[in-house]
C-alpha positions as CSV (number, residue, x, y, z in Angstrom):
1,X,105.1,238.4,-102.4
2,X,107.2,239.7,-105.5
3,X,106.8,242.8,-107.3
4,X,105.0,242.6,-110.4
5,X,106.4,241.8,-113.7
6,X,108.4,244.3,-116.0
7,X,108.2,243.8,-119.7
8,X,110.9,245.4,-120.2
9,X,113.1,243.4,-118.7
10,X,115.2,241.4,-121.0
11,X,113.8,238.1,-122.3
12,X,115.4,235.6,-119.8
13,X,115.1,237.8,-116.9
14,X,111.2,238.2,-117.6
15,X,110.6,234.4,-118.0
16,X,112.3,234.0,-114.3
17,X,110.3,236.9,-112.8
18,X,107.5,235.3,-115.0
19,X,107.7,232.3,-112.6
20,X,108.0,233.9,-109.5
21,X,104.7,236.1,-109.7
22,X,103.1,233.0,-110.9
23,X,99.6,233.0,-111.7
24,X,97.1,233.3,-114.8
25,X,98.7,236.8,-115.6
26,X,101.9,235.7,-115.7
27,X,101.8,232.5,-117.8
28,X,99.5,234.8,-120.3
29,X,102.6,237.3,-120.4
30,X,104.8,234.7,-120.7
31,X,103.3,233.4,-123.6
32,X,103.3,236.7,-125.4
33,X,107.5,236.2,-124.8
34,X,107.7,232.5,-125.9
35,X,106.1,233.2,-129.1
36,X,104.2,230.5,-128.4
37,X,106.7,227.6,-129.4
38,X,105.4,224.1,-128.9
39,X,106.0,221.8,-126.3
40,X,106.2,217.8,-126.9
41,X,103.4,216.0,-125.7
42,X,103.7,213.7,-123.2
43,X,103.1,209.5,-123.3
44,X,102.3,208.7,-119.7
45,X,103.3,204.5,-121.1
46,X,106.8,206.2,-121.4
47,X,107.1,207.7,-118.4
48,X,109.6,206.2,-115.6
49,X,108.3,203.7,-112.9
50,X,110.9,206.5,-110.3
51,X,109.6,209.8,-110.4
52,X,113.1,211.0,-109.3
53,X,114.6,209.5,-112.4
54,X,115.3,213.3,-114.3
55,X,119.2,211.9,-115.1
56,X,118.8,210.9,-118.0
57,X,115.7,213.3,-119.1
58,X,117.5,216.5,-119.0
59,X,120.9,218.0,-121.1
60,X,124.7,217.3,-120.1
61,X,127.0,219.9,-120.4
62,X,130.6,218.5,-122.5
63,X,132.1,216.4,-119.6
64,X,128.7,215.1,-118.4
65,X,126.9,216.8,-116.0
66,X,123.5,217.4,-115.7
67,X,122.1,220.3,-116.4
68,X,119.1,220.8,-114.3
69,X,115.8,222.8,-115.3
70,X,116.2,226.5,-115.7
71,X,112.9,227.1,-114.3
72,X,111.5,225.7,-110.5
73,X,108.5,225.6,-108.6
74,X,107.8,223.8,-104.9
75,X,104.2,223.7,-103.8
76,X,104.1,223.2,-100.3
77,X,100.7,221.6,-100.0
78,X,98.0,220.5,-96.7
79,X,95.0,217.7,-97.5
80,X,92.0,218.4,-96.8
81,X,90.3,217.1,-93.6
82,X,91.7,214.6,-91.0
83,X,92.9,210.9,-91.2
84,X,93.7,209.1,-93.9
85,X,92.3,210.4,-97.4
86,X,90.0,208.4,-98.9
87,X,90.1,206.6,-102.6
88,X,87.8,209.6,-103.5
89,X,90.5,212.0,-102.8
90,X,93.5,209.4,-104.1
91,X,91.5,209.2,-107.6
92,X,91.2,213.1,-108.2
93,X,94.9,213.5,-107.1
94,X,96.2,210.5,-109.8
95,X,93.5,212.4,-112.7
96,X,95.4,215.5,-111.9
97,X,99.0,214.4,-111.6
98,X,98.0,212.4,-115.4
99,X,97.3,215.5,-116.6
100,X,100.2,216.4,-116.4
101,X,101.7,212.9,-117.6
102,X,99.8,213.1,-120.9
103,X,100.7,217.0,-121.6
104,X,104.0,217.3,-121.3
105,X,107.5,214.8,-122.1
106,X,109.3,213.8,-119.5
107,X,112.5,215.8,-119.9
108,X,113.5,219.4,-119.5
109,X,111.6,220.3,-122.6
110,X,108.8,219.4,-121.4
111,X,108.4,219.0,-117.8
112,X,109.4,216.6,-114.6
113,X,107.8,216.2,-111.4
114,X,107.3,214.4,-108.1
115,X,105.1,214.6,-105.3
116,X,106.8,213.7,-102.0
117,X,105.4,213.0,-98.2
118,X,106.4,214.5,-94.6
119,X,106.4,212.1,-91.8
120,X,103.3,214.9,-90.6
121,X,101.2,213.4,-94.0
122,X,101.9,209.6,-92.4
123,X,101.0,210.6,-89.1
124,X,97.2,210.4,-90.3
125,X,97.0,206.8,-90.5
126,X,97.3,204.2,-87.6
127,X,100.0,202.2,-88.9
128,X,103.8,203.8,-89.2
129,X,106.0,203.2,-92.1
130,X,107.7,199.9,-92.7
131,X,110.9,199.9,-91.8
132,X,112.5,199.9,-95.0
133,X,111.7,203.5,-95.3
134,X,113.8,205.8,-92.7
135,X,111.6,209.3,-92.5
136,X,112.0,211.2,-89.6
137,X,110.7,215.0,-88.7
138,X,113.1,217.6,-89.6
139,X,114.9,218.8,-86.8
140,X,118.1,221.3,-86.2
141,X,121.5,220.1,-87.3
142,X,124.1,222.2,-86.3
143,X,124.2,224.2,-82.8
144,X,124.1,227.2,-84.9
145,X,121.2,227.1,-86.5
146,X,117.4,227.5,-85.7
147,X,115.4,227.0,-88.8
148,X,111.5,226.9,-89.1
149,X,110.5,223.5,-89.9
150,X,108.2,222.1,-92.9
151,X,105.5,220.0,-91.9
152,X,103.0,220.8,-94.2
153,X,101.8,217.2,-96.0
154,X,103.4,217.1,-99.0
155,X,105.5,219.1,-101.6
156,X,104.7,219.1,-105.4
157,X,107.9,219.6,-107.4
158,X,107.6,221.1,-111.1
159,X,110.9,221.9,-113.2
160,X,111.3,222.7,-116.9
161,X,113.7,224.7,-119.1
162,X,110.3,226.1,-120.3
163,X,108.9,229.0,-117.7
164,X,105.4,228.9,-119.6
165,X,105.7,225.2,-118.9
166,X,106.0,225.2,-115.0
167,X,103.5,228.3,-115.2
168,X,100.9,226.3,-117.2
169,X,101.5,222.8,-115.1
170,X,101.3,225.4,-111.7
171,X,97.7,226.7,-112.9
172,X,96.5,223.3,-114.1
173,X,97.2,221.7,-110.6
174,X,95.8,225.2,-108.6
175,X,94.1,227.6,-111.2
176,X,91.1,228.2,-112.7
177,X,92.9,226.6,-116.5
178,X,90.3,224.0,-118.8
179,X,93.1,222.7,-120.4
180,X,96.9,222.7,-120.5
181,X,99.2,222.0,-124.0
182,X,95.9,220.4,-125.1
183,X,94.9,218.3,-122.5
184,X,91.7,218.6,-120.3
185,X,92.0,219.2,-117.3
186,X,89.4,217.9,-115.1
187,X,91.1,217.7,-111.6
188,X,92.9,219.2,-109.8
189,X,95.4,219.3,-106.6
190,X,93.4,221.9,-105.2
191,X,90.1,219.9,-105.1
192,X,91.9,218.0,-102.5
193,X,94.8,220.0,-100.8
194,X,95.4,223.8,-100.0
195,X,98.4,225.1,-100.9
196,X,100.2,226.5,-98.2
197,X,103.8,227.7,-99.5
198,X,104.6,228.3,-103.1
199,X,108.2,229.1,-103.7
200,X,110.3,229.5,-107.3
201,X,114.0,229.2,-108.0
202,X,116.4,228.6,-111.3
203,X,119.3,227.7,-111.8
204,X,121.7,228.0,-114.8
205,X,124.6,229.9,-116.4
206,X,123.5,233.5,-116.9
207,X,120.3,233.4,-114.5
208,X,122.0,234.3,-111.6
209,X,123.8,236.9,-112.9
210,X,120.1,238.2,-113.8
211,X,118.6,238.4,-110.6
212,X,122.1,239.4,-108.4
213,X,120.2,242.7,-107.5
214,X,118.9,241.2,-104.2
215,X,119.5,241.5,-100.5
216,X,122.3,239.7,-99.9
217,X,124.7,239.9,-102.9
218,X,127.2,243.2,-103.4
219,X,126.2,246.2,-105.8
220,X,129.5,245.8,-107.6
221,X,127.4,243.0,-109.3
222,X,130.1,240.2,-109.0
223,X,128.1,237.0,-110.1
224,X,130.1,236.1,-113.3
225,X,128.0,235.4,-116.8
226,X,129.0,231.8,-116.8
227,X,127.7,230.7,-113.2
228,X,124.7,228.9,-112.7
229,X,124.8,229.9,-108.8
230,X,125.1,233.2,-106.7
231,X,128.8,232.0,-105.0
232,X,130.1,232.2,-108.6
233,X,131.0,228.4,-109.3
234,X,129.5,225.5,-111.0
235,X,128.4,222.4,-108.8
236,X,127.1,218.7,-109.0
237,X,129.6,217.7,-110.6
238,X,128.7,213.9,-111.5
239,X,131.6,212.4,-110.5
240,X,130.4,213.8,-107.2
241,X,127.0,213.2,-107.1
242,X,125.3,210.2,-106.3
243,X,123.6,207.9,-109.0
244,X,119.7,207.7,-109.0
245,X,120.5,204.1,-107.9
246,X,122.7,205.2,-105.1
247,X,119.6,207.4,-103.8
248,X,116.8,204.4,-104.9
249,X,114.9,202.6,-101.8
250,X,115.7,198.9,-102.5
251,X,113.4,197.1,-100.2
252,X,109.5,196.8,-99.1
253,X,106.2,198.5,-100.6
254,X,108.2,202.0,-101.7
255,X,111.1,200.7,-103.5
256,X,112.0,202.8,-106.0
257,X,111.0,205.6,-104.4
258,X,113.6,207.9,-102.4
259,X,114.1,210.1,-99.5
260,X,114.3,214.0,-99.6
261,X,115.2,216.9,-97.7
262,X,114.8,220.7,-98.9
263,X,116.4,223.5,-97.0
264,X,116.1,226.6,-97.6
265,X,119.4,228.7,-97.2
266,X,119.9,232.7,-97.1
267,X,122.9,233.6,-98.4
268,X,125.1,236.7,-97.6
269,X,127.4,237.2,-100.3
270,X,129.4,241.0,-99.3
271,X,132.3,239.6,-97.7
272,X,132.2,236.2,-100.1
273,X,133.0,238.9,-102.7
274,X,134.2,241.9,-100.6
275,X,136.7,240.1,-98.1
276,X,137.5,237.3,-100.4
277,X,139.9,237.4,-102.8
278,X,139.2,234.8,-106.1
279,X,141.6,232.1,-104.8
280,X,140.3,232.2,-100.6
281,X,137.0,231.6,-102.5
282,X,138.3,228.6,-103.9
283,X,139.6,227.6,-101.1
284,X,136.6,227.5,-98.8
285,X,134.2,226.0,-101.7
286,X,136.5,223.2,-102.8
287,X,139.6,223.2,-100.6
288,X,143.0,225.5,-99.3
289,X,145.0,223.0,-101.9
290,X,142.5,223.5,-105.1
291,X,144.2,227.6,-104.8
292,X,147.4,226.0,-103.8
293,X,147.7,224.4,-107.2
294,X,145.5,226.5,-109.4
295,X,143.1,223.9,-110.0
296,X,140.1,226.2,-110.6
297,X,139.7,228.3,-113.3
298,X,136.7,231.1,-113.5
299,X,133.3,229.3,-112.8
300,X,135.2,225.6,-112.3
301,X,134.0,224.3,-115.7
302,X,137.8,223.2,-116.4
303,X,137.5,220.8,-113.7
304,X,135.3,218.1,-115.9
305,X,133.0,215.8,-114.1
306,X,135.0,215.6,-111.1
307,X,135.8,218.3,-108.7
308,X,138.7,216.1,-107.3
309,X,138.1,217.0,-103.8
310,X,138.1,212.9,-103.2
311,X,142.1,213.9,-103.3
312,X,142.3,216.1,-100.1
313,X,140.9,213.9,-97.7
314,X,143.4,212.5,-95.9
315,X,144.1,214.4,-92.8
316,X,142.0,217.4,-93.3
317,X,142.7,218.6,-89.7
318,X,146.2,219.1,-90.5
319,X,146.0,220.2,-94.1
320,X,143.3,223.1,-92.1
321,X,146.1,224.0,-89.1
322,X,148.8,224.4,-92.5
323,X,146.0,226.7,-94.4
324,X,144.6,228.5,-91.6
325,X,141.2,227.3,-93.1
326,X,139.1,224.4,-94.6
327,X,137.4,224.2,-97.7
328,X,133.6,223.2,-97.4
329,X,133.6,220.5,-100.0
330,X,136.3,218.8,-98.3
331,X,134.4,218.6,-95.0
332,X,130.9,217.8,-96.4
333,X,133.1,214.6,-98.5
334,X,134.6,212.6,-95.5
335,X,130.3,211.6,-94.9
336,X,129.4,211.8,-98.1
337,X,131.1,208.5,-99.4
338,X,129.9,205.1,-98.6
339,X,132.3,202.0,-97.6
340,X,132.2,201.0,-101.1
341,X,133.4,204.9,-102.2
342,X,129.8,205.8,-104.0
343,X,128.8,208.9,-103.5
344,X,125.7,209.2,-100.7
345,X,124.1,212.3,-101.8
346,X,122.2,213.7,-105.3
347,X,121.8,217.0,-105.2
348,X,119.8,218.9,-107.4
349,X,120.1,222.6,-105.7
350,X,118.5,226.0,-107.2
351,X,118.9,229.9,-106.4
352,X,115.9,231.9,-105.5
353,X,115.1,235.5,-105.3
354,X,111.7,234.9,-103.8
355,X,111.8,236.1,-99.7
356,X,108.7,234.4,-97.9
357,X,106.4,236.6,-96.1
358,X,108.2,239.9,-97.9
359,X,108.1,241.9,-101.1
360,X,112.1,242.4,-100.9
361,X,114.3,240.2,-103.4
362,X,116.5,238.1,-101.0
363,X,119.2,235.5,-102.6
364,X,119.0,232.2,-101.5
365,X,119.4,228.9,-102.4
366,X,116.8,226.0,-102.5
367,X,118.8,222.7,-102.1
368,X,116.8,219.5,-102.5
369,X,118.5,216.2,-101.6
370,X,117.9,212.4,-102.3
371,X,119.2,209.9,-100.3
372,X,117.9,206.5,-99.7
373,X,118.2,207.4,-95.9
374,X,117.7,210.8,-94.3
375,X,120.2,209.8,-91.7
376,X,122.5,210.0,-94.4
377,X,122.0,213.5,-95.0
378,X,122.0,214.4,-92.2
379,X,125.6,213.0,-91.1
380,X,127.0,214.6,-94.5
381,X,125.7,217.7,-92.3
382,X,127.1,217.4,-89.5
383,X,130.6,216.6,-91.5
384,X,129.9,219.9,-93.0
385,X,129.5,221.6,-89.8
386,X,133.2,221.1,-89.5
387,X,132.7,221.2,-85.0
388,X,136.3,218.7,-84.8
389,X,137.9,221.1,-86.9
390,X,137.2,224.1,-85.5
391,X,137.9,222.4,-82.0
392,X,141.8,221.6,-83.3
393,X,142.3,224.3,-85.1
394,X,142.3,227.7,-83.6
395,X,142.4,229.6,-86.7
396,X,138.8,227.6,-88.1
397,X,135.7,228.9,-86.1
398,X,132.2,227.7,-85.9
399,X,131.4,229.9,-89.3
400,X,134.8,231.7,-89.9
401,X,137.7,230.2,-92.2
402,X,135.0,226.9,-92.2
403,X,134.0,226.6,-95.2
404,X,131.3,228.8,-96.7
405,X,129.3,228.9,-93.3
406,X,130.0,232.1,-92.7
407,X,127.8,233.3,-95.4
408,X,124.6,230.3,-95.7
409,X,121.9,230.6,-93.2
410,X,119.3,227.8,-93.1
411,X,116.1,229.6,-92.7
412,X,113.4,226.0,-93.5
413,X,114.1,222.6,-93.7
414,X,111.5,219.3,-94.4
415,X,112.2,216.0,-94.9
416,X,110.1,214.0,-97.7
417,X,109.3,210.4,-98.9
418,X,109.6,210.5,-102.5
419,X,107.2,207.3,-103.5
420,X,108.0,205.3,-107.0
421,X,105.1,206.5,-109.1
422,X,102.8,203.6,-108.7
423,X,102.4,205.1,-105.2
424,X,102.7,208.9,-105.8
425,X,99.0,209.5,-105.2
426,X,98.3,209.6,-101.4
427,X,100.1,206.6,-100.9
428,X,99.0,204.8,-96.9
429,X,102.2,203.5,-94.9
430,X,101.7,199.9,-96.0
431,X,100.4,200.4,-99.8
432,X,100.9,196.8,-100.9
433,X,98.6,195.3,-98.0
């Protein structure tokens, strides 16, 4: 639960609690704030045959990278009944995902979203999934960790730089709305599914420095303006990130689809900001020789499109024994590059204030990834888990001086199949049999 909204919070604040109460009240309130500017229409012809194709539907900062929606919403959702869901159920799910299609633009002004599968949702049908899609359940990847798994069917994904956009699209799929930007609504997600999780998040320069009044995060306030996350540095850089290609499934019934996984991570910021000094924090993000040669300024934005981690590669083991520690980009890159050099990973993480099962604001940090293979996410874990380093270098422990694992804390994790939209509504293992 959250507490409920305070209209006298600034503007941008109130939008983001906005989302997080969620619900008819909200959205009405949030209306009242948004002065009730409209919102493109959408033209379902023009929409993208990937639903995970946002790259080129959302802003770029001045060297390129993507700016993702301000405002997030994950419904964690169970079917109704047992077995496999029958064309009934398919057809009212397709009317209420084209709802959305036909309301809203596909692009940050308007809104983007997918609808993605757990390997629990497949497990209602006889047949498994061919073996061009690799979907295993979710299990722990470091010996340090003990996370509560997400099983539930499916998760519905809505993200706009609009709050009263996610807010509407959220009550057409699970309210009580007729309509939504002038569109009828005359299904809905909930006439098939319960939801069983609904959890918020944003992302952007200024929103965290909002919401830093939260379990977890100092009371000195030290999330700058200019960050778009809680550690105080800007991230996804694109010449980092994989390319929605990289991430697309090329082969059988769901190519153009993708994998994804969404962990949940509580983050304990004190001694990021008490203990830490401005250039040890730039050393365990990025690497000991990014504060070595001043190559980060404030938030990172001075580093372009490219973190240049890719340059402190080469014998990180030793380069960790010199520094007395390891920065976590630098582990996390020796997995995350394919034999060609392409980046594995696209990562399209958001902060969160919302603490499930409590009323108390709690940072943490949502962080969706898209691979075409959840074994590859899951080795560019276990690189980031830094075990060799810490076992030949006495001054890196399992958290300590290894990169920032001293202060994230994986609290859920599920993996997903994200199908290519001709399959998004209750797709069946083998769709084009």
């Amino acid at each position: 639960m959250v507490p409920d909204l305070d209209r006298d919070l600034p503007r941008r604040a109130f939008l983001r609690a906005a989302v997080a109460v969620g619900g008819a009240g909200a959205l009405a309130a949030c209306q009242e704030r948004t002065d009730g500017d409209a919102v493109p229409a959408g033209d379902p012809e023009a929409k993208p045959a990937r639903q995970h194709a946002w790259r080129d539907h959302v802003p770029r900062d001045d060297s390129g990278n993507s700016l993702l929606p301000e405002h997030q919403v994950l419904l964690y959702v169970d079917f109704d009944g047992d077995g496999p869901p029958g064309e009934d159920a398919r057809a009212t799910l397709e009317t209420a995902l084209s709802t959305l299609d036909r309301a809203y633009e596909w692009s940050a002004d308007g809104l983007l979203h997918t609808v993605a599968y757990s390997p629990a949702y497949f497990d209602r049908f006889e047949r498994g999934l061919p073996s061009s899609v690799e979907l295993p359940e979710p299990r722990a990847l470091s010996a340090f960790e003990d996370p509560t798994f997400d099983t539930q069917d499916a998760v519905v994904h809505l993200a706009s730089d609009r709050a009263d956009v996610v807010l509407a699209a959220d009550e057409a799929l699970t309210g009580d709305r007729g309509a939504v930007n002038g569109e009828s609504v005359d299904a809905r997600l909930t006439d098939v599914a319960t939801v069983d999780s609904r959890r918020t998040g944003f992302v952007g320069a200024g929103l965290p420095a909002d919401r830093q009044d939260a379990a977890g995060i100092p009371d000195s306030n030290p999330v700058p303006e200019a960050s778009p996350l809680f550690m105080g540095f800007k991230a996804g850089f694109v010449g980092n990130q994989a390319t929605e290609d990289r991430v697309t499934i090329e082969e059988g019934p769901f190519a153009g689809g993708t994998t994804k996984v969404i962990a949940n991570l509580r983050q304990r910021l004190d001694d990021w900001y008490g203990e830490q000094d401005y250039d040890e924090r730039v050393a365990e993000l990025f690497s000991p020789a990014h504060a070595e040669a001043g190559l980060v300024e404030g938030v990172g934005a001075n580093l372009g499109d490219d973190s240049g981690i890719d340059r402190f590669l080469d014998d990180i083991e030793g380069r960790a024994r010199e520094a007395g520690r390891v920065g976590h980009a630098q582990k996390a890159a020796r997995a995350n590059r394919d034999d060609d050099g392409n980046v594995r990973l696209l990562r399209r993480h958001f902060e969160s204030t919302d603490d499930i099962g409590s009323d108390q604001a709690v940072a943490s940090l949502h962080f969706p990834s898209l691979q075409r293979r959840v074994s590859e996410f899951e080795r560019v874990r276990e690189a980031m888990n830094g075990a060799d380093i810490a076992a030949a270098t006495p001054a890196v422990r399992q958290r300590v001086n290894n990169g920032i694992l001293e202060y994230i804390f994986v609290r859920r994790r599920g993996n997903f199949l994200v199908p290519p939209r001709r399959h998004r509504a209750l797709p069946t293992p083998r769709p084009d049999d």
